[in-house]
BAKOLPA-429912 format. One record per atom (N, C-alpha, C): atom name; residue number from 0; x, y, z; residue in three letters. Coordinates in steps of 0.1 Angstrom, whole numbers, padded with zeros to 4 digits. Each point is the difference from the previous one (the first is absolute). Example, Ala and Ser with C-alpha at 12.3 -4.5 7.8 and 13.67 -1.06 7.14 Angstrom:
REM residues 2
<pt "N",0,<0132,-0057,0078>,"ala">
<pt "CA",0,<-0009,0012,0000>,"ala">
<pt "C",0,<0009,0012,0000>,"ala">
<pt "N",1,<-0004,0011,-0007>,"ser">
<pt "CA",1,<0009,0011,0000>,"ser">
<pt "C",1,<-0008,0011,0008>,"ser">
//
This chain:
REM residues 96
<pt "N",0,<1483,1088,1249>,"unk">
<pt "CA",0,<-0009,-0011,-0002>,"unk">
<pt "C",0,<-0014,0006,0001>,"unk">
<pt "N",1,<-0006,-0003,-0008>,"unk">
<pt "CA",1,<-0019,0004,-0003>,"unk">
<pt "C",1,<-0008,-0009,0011>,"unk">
<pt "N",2,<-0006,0004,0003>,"unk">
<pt "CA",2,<-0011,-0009,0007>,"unk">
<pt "C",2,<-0010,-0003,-0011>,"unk">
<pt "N",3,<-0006,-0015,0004>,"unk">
<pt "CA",3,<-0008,-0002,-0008>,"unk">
<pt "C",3,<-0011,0003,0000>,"unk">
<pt "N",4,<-0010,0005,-0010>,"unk">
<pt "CA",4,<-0012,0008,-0007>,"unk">
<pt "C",4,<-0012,-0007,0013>,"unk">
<pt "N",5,<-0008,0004,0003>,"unk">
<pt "CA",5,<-0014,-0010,0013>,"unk">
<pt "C",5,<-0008,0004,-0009>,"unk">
<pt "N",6,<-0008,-0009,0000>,"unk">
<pt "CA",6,<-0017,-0004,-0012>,"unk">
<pt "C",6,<-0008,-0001,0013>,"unk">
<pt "N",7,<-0009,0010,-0003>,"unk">
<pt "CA",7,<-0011,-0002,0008>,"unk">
<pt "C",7,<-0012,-0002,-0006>,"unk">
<pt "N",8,<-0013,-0011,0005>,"unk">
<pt "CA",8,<-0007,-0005,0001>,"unk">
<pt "C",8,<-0014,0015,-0007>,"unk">
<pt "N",9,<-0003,-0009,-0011>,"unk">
<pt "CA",9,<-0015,0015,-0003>,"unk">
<pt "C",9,<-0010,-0001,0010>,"unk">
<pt "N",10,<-0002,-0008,0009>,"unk">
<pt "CA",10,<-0008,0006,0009>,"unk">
<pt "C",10,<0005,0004,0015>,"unk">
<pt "N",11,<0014,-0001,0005>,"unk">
<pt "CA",11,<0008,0010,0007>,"unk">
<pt "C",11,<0000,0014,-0010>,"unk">
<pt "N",12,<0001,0000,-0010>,"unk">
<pt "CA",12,<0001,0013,-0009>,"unk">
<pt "C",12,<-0013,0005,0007>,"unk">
<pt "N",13,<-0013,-0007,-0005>,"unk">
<pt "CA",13,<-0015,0007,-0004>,"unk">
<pt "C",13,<-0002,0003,0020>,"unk">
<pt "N",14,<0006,-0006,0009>,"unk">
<pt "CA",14,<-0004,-0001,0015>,"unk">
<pt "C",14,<0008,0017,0004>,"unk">
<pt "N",15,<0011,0003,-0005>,"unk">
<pt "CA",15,<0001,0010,0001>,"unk">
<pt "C",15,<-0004,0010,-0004>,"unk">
<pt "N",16,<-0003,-0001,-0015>,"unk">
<pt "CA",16,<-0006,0010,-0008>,"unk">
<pt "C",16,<-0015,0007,0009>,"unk">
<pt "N",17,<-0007,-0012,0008>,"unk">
<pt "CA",17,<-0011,0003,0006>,"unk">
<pt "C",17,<0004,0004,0010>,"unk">
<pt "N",18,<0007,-0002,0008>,"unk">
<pt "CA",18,<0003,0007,0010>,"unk">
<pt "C",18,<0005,0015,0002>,"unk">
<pt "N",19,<0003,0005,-0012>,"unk">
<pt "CA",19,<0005,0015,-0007>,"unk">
<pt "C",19,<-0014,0004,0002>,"unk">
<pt "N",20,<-0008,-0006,-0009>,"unk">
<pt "CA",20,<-0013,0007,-0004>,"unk">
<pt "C",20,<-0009,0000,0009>,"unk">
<pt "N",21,<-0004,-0008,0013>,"unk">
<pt "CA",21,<-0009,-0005,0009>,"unk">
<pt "C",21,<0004,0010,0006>,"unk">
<pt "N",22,<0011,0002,0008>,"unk">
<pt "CA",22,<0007,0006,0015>,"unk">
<pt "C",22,<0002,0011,-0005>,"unk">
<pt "N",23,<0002,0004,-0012>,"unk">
<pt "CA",23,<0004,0017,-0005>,"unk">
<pt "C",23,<0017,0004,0003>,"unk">
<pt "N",24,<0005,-0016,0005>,"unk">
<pt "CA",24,<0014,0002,0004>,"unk">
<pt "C",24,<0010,0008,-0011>,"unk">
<pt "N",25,<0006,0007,0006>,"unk">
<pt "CA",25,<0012,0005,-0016>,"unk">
<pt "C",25,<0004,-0014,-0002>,"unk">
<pt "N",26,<0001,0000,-0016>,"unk">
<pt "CA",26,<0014,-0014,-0006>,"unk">
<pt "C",26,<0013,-0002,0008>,"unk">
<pt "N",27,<0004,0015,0003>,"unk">
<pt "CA",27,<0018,-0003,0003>,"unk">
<pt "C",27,<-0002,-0009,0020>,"unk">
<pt "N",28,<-0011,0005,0008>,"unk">
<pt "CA",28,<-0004,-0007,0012>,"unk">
<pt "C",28,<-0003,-0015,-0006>,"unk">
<pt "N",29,<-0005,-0003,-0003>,"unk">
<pt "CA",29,<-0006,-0013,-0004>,"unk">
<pt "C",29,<0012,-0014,-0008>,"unk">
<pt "N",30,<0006,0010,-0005>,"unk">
<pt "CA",30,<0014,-0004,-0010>,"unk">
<pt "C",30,<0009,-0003,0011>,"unk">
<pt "N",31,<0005,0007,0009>,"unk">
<pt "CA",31,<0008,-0002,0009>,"unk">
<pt "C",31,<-0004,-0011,0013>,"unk">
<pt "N",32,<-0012,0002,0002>,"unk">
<pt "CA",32,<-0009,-0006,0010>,"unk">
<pt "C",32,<0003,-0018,-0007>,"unk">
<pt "N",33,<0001,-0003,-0015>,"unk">
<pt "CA",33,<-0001,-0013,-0002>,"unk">
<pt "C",33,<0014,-0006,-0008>,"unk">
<pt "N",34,<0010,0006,0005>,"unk">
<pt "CA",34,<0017,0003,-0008>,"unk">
<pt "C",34,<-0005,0000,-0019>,"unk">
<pt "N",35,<-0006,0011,-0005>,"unk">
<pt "CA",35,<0005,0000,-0013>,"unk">
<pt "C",35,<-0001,0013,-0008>,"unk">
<pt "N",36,<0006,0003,-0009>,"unk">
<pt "CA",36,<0000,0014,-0004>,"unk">
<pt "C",36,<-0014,0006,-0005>,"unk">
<pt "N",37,<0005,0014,0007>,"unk">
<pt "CA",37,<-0012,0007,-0003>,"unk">
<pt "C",37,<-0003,0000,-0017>,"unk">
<pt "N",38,<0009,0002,-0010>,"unk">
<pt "CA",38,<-0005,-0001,-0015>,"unk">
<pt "C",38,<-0006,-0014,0000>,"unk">
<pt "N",39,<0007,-0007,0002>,"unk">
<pt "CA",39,<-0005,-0016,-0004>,"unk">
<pt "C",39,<-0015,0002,0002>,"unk">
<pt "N",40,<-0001,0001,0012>,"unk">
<pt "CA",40,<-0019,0005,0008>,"unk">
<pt "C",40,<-0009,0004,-0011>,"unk">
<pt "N",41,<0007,0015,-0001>,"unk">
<pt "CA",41,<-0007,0008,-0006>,"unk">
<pt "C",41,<-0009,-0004,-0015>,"unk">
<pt "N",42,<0014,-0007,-0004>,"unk">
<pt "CA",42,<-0003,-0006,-0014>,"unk">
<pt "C",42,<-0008,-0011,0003>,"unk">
<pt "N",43,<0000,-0008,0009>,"unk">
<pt "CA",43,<-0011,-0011,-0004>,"unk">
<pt "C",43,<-0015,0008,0009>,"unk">
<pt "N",44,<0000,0009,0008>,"unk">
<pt "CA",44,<-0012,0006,0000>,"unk">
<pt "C",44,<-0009,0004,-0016>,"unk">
<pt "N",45,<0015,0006,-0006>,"unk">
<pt "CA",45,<-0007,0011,-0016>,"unk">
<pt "C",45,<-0007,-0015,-0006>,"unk">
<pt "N",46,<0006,-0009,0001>,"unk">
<pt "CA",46,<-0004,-0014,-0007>,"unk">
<pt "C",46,<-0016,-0003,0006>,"unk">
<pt "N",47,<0003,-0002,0014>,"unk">
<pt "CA",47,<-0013,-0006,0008>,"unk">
<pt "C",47,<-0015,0004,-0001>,"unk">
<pt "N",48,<0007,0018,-0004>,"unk">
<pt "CA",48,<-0014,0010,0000>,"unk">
<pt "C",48,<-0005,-0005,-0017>,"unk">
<pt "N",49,<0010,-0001,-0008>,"unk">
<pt "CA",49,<-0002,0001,-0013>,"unk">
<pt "C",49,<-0013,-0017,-0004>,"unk">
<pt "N",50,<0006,-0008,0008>,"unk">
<pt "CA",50,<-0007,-0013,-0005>,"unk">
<pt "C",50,<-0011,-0003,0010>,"unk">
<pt "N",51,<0001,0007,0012>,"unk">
<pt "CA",51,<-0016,0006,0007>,"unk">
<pt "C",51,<-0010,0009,-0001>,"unk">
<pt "N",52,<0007,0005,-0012>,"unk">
<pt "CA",52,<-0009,0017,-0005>,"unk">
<pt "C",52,<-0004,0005,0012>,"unk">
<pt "N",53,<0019,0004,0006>,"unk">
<pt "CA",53,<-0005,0010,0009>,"unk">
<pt "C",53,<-0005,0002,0011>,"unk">
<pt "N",54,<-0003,-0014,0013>,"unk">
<pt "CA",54,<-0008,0004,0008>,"unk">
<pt "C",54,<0002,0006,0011>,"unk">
<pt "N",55,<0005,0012,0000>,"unk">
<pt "CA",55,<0000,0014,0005>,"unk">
<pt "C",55,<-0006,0007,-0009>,"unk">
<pt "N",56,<-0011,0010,0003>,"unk">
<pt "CA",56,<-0009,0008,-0005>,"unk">
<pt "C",56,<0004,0009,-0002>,"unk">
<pt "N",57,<0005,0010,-0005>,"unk">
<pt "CA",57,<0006,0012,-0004>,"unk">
<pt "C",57,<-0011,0012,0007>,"unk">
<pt "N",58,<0008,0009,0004>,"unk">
<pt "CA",58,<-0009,0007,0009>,"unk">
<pt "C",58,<-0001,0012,-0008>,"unk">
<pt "N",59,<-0019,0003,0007>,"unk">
<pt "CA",59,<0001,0015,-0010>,"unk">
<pt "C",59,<0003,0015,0003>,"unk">
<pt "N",60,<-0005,0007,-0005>,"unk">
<pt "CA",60,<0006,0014,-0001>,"unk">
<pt "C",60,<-0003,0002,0016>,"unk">
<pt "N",61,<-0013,0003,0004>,"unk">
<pt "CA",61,<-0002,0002,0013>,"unk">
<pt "C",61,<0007,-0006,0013>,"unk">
<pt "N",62,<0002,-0018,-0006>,"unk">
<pt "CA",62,<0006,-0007,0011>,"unk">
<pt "C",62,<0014,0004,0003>,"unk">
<pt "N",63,<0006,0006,-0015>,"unk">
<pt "CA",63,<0015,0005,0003>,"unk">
<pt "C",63,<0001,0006,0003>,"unk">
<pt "N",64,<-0007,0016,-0001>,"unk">
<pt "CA",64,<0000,0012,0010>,"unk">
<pt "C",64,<-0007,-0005,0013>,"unk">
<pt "N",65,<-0005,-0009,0004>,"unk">
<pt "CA",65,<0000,0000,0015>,"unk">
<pt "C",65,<0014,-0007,0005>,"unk">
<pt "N",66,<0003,-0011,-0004>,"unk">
<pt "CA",66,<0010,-0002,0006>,"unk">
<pt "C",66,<0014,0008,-0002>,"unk">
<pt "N",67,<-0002,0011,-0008>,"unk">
<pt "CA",67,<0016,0008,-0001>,"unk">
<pt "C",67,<-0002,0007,0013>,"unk">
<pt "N",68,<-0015,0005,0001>,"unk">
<pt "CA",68,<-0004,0006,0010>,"unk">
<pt "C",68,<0005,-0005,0014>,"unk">
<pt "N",69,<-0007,-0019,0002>,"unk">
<pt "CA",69,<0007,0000,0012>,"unk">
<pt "C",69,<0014,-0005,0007>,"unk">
<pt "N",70,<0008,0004,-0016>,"unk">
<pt "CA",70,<0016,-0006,0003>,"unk">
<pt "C",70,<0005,0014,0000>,"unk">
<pt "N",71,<-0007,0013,-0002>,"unk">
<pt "CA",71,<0008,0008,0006>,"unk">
<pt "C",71,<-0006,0007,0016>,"unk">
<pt "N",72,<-0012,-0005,0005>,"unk">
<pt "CA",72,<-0003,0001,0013>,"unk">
<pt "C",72,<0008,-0009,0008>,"unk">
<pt "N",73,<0006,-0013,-0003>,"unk">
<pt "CA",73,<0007,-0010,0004>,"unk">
<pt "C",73,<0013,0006,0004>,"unk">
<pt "N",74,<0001,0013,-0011>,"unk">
<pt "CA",74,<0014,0002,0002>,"unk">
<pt "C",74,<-0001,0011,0008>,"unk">
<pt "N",75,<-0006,0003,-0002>,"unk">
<pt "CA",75,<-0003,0018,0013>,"unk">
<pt "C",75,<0001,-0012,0012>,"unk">
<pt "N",76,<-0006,-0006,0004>,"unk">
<pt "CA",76,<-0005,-0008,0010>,"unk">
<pt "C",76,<0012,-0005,0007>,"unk">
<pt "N",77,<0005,-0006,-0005>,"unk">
<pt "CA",77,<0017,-0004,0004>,"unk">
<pt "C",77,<0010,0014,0001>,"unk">
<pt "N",78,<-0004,0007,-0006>,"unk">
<pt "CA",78,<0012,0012,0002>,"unk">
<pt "C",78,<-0003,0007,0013>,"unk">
<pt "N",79,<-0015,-0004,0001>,"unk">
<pt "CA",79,<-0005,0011,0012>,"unk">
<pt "C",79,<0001,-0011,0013>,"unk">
<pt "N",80,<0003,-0015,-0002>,"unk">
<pt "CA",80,<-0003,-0002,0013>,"unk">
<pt "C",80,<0022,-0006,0001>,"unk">
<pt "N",81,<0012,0002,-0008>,"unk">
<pt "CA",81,<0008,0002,0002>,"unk">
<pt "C",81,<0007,0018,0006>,"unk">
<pt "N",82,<-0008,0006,-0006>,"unk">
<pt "CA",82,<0002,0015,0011>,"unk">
<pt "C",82,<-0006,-0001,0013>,"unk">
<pt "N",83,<-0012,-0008,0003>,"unk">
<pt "CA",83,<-0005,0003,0013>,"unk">
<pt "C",83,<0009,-0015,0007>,"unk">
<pt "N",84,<0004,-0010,-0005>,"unk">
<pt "CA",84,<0010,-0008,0010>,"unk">
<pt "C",84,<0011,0008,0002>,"unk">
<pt "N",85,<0007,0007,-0008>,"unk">
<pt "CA",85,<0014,0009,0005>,"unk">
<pt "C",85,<-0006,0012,0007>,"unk">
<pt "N",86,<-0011,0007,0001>,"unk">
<pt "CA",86,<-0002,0009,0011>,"unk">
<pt "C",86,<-0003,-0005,0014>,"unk">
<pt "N",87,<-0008,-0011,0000>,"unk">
<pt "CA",87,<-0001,-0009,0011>,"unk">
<pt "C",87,<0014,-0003,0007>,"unk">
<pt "N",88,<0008,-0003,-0007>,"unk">
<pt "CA",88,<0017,-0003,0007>,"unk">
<pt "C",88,<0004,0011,0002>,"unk">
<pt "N",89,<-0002,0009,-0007>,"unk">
<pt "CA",89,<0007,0015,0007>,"unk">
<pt "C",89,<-0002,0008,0011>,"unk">
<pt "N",90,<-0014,-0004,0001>,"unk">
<pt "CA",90,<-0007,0001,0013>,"unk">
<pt "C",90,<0005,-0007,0007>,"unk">
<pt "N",91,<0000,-0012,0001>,"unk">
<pt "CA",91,<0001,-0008,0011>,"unk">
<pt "C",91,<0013,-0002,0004>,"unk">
<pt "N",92,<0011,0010,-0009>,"unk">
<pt "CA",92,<0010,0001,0007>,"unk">
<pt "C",92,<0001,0012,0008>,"unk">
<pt "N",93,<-0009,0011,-0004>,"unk">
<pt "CA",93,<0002,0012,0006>,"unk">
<pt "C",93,<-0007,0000,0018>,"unk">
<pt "N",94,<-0009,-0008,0001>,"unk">
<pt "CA",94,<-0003,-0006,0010>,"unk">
<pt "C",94,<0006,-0005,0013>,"unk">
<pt "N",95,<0012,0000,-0009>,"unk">
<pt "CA",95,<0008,-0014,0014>,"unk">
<pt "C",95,<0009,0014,0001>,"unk">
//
């Protein structure tokens, strides 16, 4: 047996679509966060940007090389402070 199709509301649609674009949240967090598929989302975001022209600003050359910049310091950053929690424990077993 099929479950039946749920119609949602264009400004439930457009309440989401802002909340993708305001909070910077990924779709598939946001999709899950309000029970409905992440394509369904995605597609009425490609809609929302289209008959908003867009209001997310497209970033430029410079602003993308800084941020590739600081998503891979982000990642050093986490790698370095997961080796120094598992040395900390190693220590602190060798201790006792």
């Amino acid at each position: 047996m099929t479950a039946a199709r749920r119609r949602f509301t264009q400004e439930f649609k457009d309440e989401l679509c802002r909340e993708v674009i305001n909070t910077s949240k990924p779709i598939k967090d946001v999709a899950i966060a309000y029970g409905v598929g992440a394509e369904s989302l995605r597609n009425w975001l490609g809609k929302y940007r289209e008959e908003n022209g867009g209001t997310e600003a497209d970033l430029t050359v410079s602003e993308r090389a800084r941020l590739k910049e600081l998503e891979r310091e982000v990642h050093e950053l986490r790698a370095e402070t997961a080796f120094l929690e598992k040395a900390s424990a190693y220590f602190a077993r060798e201790q006792r």
